[in-house]
N, C-alpha and C positions, 0 to 999 in steps of 0.2 A: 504494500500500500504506500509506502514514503519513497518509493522507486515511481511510483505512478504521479505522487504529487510531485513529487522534483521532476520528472520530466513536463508536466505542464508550466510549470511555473520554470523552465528551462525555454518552451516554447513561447509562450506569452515575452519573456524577457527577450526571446530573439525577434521577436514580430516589433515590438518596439522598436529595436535597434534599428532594426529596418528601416522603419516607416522612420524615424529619426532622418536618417543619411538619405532620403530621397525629399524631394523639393517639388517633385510633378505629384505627388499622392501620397496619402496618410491612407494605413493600414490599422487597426486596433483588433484585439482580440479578446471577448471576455468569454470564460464559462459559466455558466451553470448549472448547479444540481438541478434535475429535473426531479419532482414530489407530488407524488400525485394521491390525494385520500381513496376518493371515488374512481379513479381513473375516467372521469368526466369532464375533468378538468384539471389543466397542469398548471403548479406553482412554481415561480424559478427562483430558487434559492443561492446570492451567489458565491461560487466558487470556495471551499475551505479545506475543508476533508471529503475523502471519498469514500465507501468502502464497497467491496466485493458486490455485484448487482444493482450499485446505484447507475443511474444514465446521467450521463452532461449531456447538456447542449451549448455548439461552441456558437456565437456570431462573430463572424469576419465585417468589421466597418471597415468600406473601402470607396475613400473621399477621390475629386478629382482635383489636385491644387491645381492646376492650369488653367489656362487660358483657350483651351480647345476642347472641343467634342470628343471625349474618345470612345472609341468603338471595336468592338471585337476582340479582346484579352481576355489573359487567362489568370487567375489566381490560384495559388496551391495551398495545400495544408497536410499537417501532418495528424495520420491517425494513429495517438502517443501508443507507445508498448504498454499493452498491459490492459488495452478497450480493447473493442470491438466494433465496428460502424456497423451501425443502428440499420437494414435496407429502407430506402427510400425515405430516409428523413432530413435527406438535404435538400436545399433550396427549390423553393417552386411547386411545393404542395400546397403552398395557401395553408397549409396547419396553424404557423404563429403568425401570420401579416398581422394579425391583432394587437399583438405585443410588440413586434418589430417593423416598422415603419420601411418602405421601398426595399422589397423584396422581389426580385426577376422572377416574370413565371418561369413555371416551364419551358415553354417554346423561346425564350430567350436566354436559356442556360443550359447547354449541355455538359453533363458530367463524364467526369474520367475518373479513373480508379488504375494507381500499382500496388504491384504487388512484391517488387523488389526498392521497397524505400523510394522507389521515387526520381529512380532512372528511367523509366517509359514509364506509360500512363496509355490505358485502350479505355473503350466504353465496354458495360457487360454483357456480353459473357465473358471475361476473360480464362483464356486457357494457361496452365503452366506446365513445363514437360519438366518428368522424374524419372530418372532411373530404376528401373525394377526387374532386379537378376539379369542386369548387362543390357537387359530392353531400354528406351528410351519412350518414354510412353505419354504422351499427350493427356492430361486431364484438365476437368474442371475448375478452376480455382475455388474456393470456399471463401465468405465472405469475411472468415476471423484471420485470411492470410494479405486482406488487404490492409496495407500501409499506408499509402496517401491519398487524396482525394483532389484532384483537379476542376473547376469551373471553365467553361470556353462563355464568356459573358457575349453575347448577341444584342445589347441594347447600347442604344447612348447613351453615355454620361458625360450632363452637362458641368461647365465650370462650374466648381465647390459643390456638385453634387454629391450625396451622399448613397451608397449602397449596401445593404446587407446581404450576407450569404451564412446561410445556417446548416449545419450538420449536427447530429446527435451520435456519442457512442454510447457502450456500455462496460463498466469495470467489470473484467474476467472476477470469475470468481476462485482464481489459483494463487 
């Protein structure tokens, strides 16, 4: 569990740094515990301890400090060691627009998923080949071997626009 908080709060401190040393765009990142009583309705608690079976949900804010329209980019994230991403609770379900303000649909965000930390990135189905008894054998990827998660943003974003992009994991319970 203090391997899982130290790599988030590992990642948040690099998403900063980032967004610090660039001058065309501010990036932030908060999590939160996702708490739900009824399962009717979610409360976002945020970010402290974790443990084993809780869910985050991360929002990526991503400003446009420029002076131009930009169009067509991509933003990444990392899915920390030790979750699991959540299927289909990133960006463009319309789930939280409620709670987070300018959220891309669907049809303006296509997602990516790797599954080697974040040297390629495909859309799913992803495949990964294993060896088994000297064969090299083509299979499915599973969704607890993905590691990072890609947006391809499809919309404008005007000067000092602001944008949210939301993904949910869930702490392994190992």
């Amino acid at each position: 569990m203090k391997k899982i908080i130290l790599i988030l709060i590992s990642i948040l401190f690099a998403l900063i740094i980032f967004a610090q040393e660039q001058e065309n765009y501010e990036i932030k990142m908060e999590g939160y515990l996702v708490w739900s009583e009824t399962e009717a309705t979610d409360t976002f608690i945020p970010l402290d301890t974790v443990f084993p079976g809780d869910e985050i949900l991360f929002v990526l804010s991503y400003t446009n400090n420029t002076e131009q329209i930009i169009t067509d980019f991509y933003i990444s994230a990392l899915i920390p060691e030790g979750t699991t991403y959540i299927p289909e609770s990133a960006t463009g379900d319309g789930e939280y627009e409620s709670k987070f303000e300018n959220i891309p649909e669907t049809e303006e965000t296509i997602l990516f998923f790797s599954v080697d930390g974040g040297e390629s990135f495909q859309e799913p189905p992803i495949f990964i080949e294993e060896e088994v008894g000297g064969i090299t054998v083509r299979k499915l990827a599973t969704i607890d071997q993905f590691t990072n998660i890609k947006w391809l943003i499809n919309k404008e974003i005007l000067e000092e626009e602001t944008i949210n992009l939301i993904y949910k994991v869930k702490v392994s319970n190992q």
